[in-house]
C-alpha positions in Angstrom: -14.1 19.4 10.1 -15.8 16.8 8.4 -17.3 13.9 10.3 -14.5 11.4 8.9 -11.9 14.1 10.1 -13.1 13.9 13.6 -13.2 10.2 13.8 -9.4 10.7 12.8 -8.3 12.8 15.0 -9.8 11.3 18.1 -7.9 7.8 16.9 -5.0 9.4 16.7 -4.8 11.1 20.6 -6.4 7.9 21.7 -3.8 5.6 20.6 -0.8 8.0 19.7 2.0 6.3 18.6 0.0 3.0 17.8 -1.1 4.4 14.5 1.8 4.4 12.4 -0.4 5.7 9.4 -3.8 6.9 8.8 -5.3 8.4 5.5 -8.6 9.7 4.6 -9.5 9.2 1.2 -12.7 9.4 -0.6 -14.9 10.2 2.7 -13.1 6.7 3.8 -10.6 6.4 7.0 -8.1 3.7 6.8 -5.8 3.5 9.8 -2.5 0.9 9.9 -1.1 -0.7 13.0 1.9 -2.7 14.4 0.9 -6.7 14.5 1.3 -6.5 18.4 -1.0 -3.9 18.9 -3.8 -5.2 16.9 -5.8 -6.8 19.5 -5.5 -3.5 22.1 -6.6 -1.5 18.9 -9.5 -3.6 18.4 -10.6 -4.2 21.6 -10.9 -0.7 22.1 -12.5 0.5 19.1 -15.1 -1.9 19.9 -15.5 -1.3 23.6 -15.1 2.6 24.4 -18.0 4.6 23.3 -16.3 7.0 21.2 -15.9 4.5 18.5 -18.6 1.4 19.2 -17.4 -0.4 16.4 -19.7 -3.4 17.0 -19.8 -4.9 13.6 -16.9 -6.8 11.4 -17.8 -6.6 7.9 -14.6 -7.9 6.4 -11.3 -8.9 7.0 -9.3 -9.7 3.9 -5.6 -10.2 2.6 -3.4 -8.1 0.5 -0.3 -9.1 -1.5 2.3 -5.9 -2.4 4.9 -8.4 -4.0 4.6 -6.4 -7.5 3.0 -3.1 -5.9 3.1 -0.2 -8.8 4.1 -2.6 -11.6 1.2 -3.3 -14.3 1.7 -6.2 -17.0 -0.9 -4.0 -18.8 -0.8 0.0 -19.9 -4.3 1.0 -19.6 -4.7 4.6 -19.3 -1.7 4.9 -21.8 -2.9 3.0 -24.4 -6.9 3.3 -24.2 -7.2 5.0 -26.7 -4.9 2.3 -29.2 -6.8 -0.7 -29.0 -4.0 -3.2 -28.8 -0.2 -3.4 -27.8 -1.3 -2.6 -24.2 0.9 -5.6 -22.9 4.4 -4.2 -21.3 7.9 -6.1 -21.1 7.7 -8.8 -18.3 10.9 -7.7 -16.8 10.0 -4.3 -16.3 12.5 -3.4 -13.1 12.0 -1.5 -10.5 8.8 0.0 -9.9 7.8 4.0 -9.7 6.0 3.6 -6.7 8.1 2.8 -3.8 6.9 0.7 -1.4 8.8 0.2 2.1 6.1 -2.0 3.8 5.6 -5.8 4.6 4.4 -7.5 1.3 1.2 -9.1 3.3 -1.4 -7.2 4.7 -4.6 -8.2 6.7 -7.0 -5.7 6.3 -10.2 -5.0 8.8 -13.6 -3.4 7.7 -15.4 -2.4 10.6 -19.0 -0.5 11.1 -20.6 1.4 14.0 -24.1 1.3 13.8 -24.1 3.7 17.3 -22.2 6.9 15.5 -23.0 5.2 11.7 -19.4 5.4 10.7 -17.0 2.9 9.2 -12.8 2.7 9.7 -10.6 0.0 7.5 -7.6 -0.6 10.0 -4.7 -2.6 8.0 -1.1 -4.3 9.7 1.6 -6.1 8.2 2.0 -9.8 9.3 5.5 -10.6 9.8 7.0 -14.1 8.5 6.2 -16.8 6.3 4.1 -17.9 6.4 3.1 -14.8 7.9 1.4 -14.4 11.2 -1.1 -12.2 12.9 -3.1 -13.0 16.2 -7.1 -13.6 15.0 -10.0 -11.4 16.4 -12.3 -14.0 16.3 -13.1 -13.8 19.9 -13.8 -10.2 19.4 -16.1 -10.5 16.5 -17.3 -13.7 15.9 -17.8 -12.9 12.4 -14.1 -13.2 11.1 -13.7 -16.6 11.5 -15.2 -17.5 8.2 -13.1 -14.1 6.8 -9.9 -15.4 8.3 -10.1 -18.8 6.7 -10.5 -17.3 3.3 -7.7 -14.8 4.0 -5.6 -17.5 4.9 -6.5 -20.3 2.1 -6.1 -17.5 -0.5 -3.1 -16.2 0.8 -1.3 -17.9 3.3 -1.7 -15.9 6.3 -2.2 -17.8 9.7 -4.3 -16.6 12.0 -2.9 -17.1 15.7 -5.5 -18.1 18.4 -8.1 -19.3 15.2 -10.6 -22.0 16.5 -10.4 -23.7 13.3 -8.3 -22.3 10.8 -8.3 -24.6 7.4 -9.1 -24.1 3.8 -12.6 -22.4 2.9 -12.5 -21.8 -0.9 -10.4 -24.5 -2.3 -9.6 -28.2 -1.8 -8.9 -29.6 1.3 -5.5 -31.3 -0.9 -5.0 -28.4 -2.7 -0.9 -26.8 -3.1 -0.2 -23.5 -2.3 -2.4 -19.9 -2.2 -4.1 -18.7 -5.5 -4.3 -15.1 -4.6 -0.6 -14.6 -4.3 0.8 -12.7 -6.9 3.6 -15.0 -7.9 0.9 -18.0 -7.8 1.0 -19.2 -11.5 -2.4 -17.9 -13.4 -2.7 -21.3 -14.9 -2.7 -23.0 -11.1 -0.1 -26.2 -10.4 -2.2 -29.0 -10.7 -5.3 -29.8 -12.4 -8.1 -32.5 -11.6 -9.7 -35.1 -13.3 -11.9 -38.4 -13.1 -10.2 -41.6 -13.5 -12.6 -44.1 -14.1 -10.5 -47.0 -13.3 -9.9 -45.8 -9.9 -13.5 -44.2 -9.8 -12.8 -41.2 -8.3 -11.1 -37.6 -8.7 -7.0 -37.5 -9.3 -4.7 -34.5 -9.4 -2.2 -34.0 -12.3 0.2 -31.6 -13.4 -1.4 -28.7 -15.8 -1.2 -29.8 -19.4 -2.0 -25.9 -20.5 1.1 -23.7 -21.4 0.7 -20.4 -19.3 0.8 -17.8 -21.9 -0.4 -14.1 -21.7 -3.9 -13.1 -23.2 -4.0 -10.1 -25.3 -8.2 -8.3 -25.2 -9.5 -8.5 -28.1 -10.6 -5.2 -29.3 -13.2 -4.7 -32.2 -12.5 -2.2 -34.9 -14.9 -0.8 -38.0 -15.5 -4.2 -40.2 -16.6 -4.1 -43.9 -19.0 -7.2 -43.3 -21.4 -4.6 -41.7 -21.0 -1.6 -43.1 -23.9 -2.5 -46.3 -25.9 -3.5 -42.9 -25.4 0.1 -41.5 -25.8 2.0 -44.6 -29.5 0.2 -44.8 -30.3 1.0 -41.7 -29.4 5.2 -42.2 
């Protein structure tokens, strides 16, 4: 049993029926948990000296509103240079997906037993809502801030949850998936008023196709001189 193995199986007959999944993957564990267990969870991965999870490295947010659909074929159409773009309505998707659509996600590092877990729950609501581990490790307060100006999730218990990334007045949360690519509003200077004003995007949102770059006569004379 490999070292990651054992890590999983002493999660799972410590908490039992807390764990509702757990997956290793790539020499990494990820483990997922019910919102109202989160704190118990961490408090004890932390605290008992099987785990000593000391460190927070990350906390982060996850949006699954499109999970398994692709407005690109990539592995498809690698090989064809363009026409990689797919039909916007493309149904349902092949990979079913009977979770929440938000997820908080928690990297965490033992320096004692030098091993990592990523433990993952589902806020519930919306906005959606999960308690905040700041006073467990300090460090997520700046990770929760981001997690929540990007995509809307409020941290419960937070000792001062606002915007990190964007503008104190700016609408909405960029890292949602049905955020508009183009944003909602975009600033300028107004010189009259001599200072910044928001405005409603003047750009069309429109889909970009790559650019790929094929054989070109304009350099072939160049690269027969150079054989």
């Amino acid at each position: 049993m490999s070292k990651i193995e054992n890590l999983a199986s002493k999660l799972a007959e410590r908490f039992k029926d807390k764990i509702t999944d757990s997956v290793v993957a790539l020499d990494e564990l990820t483990i997922e948990v019910q919102p109202a267990d989160l704190r118990e969870v961490c408090l004890a991965l932390r605290d008992e000296d099987d785990f000593s999870f000391e460190h927070l490295i990350d906390v982060c947010g996850v949006d699954y509103l499109e999970y398994g659909k692709s407005d690109w074929q990539t592995e498809a159409a690698t090989s064809t240079g363009f026409s990689r773009g797919v039909e916007k309505d493309r149904g349902e998707s092949d990979v079913k997906w009977g979770k929440g659509r938000f997820a908080s996600v928690y990297h965490l590092l033992s320096m004692t037993h030098n091993h990592r877990i990523r433990v993952r729950t589902f806020p519930v609501g919306e906005p959606p809502r999960i308690d905040s581990v700041v006073d467990i490790w300090p460090s997520a307060n700046w990770f929760e801030r981001e997690s929540f100006d990007l995509f809307g999730i409020l941290y419960d218990g937070h000792p001062d949850l606002r915007r990190i990334l964007t503008d104190y007045g700016f609408t909405g949360h960029p890292f949602r998936k049905d955020f508009p690519l183009i944003g909602e509003v975009e600033m300028r200077y107004d010189a009259t008023l001599q200072r910044c004003v928001y405005e409603p995007v003047s750009i069309q949102d429109r889909t970009l196709v790559p650019k790929v770059i094929r054989d070109d006569s304009r350099y072939e004379s160049i690269e027969e001189g150079q054989k």
